[in-house]
C-alpha positions in Angstrom: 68.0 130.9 98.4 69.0 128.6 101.0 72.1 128.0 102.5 72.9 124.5 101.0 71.9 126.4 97.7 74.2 129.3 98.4 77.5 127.0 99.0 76.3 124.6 95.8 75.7 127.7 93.1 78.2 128.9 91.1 78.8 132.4 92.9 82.4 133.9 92.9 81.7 134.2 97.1 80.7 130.2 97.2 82.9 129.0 95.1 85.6 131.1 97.4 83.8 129.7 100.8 84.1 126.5 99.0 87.5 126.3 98.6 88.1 127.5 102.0 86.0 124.7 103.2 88.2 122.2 101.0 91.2 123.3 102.9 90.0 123.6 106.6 89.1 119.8 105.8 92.5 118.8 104.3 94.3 120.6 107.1 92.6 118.1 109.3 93.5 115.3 107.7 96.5 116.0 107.5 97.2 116.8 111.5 95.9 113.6 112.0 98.6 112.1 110.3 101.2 114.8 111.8 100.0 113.5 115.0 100.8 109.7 114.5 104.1 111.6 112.8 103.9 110.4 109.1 105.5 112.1 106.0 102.7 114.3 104.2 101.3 116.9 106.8 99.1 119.7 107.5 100.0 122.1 104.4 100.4 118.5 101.9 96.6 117.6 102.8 95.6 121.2 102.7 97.4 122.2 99.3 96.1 119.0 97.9 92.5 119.4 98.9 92.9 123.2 97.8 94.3 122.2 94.5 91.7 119.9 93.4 88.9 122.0 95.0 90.2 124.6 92.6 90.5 122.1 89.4 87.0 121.3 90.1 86.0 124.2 90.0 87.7 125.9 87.3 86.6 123.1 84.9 82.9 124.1 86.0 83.5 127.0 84.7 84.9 126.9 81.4 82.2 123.9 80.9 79.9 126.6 81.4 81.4 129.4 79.3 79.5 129.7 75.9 80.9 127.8 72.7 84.1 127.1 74.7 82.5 123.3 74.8 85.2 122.0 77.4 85.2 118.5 78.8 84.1 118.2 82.3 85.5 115.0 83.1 89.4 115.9 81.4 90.6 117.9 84.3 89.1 115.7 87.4 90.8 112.7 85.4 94.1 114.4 85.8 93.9 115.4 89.1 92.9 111.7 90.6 96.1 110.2 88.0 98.2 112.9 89.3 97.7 112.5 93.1 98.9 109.0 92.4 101.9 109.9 91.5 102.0 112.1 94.5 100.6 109.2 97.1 103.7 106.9 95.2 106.4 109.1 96.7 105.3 108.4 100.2 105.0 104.5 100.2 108.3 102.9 101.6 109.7 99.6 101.8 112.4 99.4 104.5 115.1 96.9 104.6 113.1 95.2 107.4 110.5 94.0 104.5 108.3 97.0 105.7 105.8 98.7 104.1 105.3 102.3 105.4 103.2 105.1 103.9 99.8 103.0 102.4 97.6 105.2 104.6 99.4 108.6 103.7 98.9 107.6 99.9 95.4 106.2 100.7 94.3 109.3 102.3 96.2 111.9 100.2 94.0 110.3 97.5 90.6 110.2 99.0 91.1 114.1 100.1 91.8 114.9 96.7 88.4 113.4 95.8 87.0 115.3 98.6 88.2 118.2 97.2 86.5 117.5 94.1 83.2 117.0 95.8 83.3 120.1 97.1 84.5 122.4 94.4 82.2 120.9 92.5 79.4 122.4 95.3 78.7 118.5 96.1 79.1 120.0 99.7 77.2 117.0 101.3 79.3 114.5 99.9 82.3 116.5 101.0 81.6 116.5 104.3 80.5 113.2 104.4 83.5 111.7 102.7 85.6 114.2 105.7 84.1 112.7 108.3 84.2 109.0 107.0 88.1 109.7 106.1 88.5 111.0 110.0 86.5 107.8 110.9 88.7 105.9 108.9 92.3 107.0 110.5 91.4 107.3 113.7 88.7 104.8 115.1 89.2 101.6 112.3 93.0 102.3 112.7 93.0 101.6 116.7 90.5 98.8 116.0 93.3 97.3 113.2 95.4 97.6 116.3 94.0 95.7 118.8 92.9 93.2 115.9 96.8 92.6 115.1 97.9 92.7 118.5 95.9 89.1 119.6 96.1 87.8 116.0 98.0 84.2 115.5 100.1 85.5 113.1 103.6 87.6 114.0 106.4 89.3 111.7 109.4 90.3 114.2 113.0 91.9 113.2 115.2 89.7 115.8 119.4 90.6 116.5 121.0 87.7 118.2 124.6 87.1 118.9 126.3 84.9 115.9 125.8 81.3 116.9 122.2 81.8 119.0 120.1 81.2 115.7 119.4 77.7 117.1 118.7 79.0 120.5 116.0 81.0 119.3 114.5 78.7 117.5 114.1 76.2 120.3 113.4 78.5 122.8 110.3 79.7 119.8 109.1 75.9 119.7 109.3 75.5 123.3 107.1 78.5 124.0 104.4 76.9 121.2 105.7 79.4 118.3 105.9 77.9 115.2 108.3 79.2 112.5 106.8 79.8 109.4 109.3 81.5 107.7 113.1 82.6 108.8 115.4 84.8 106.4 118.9 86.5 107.5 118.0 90.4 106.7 120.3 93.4 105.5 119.7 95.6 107.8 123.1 97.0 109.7 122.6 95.5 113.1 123.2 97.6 116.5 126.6 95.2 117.4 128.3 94.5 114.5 129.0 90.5 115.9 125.3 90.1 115.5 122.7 88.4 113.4 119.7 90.2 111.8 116.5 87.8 111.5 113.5 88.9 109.7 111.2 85.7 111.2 107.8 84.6 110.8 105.4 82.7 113.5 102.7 80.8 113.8 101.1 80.6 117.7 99.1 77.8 118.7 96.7 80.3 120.8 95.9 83.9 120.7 98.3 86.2 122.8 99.8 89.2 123.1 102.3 90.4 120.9 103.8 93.1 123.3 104.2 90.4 125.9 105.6 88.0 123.0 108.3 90.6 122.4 108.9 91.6 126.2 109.8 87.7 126.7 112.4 87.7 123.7 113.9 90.8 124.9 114.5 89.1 128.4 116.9 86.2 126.2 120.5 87.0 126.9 121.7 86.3 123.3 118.6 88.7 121.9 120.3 91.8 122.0 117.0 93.7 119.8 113.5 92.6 118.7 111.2 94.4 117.0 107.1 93.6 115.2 107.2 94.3 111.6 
């Protein structure tokens, strides 16, 4: 027997190897996301990769025990429904019109799937769907970076001093910024005198939005400015 064959049969030693495989992966995962400091972690991914590694498995097995006649698809079904839950509780939406925690869910999902694959001994597709994951958060995400750093469309959080509103908008058409959209926000500004902005623009040309930002933060009535 190979070793492909080894890690895909239903031993009691490759189904062990197995699930340590399903966790060495999900602890990966999830210090990539520790790493770029977002909620679910190293033991989140791994316990979740673990736990639905060991689902898998289980469910294999009574499938396989005679006249027991289990359902094979009844426990995979509630581990994918039940991670969602799990992935809910880490999607946020800040008083800044923010919506934080979509890649945590994302990828708390998609490593309980790879922790199907591969307690179901579907080790190729495990490690494939690891590595495209990895591929995923780390080199599509700093792409999505520098795509949204030059793109004609901005979301900033602005405080101004009370009275500057029509300042800032001229100063924004002067400088070929177009408002799109401009609502007063919530959020408990840093001086209380101030007024919180949640502002959308349009530029006539690609630029920087670091350098967009640096600009407004040189304005003596902009007291903060943030991209949202």
């Amino acid at each position: 027997m190979g070793t492909l064959e080894f890690f895909e049969s239903s031993a009691d030693l490759a189904v062990a190897l197995r699930l340590v495989i399903a966790t060495l992966f999900g602890c990966l995962i999830g210090w990539e996301r520790v790493v770029k400091r977002h909620t679910a972690g190293i033991k989140t991914f791994a316990l979740v990769s673990l736990g639905s590694a060991v689902a898998t498995s289980l469910n294999i097995y009574l499938a396989m025990l005679p006249g027991l006649g289990a359902d094979v698809s009844r426990i995979p079904a509630g581990v994918v429904s039940g991670i969602g839950f799990l992935g809910a509780g880490t999607i946020l939406v800040t008083g800044k019109k923010q919506i934080k925690g979509l890649t945590t869910a994302a990828s708390l999902w998609v490593t309980s799937c790879m922790g199907m694959a591969i307690g179901a001994g579907y080790i190729v597709i495990g490690i494939t769907c690891f590595v495209l994951v990895m591929i995923a958060n780390v080199v599509l995400m700093n792409l999505s970076n520098v795509v949204e750093e030059y793109s004609k469309y901005m979301s900033m959080y602005i405080e101004v001093n009370k009275g500057s509103v029509t300042k800032l908008s001229k100063y924004l058409s002067e400088e070929d910024l177009s408002i799109s959209s401009m609502t007063k926000s919530k959020e408990k500004t840093l001086q209380s005198s101030d007024v919180a902005l949640l502002i959308d623009i349009d530029s006539s040309r690609r630029r920087s939005h670091r350098e967009i930002i640096r600009r407004l933060q040189e304005l003596e009535y902009v007291n903060y400015v943030e991209e949202v």
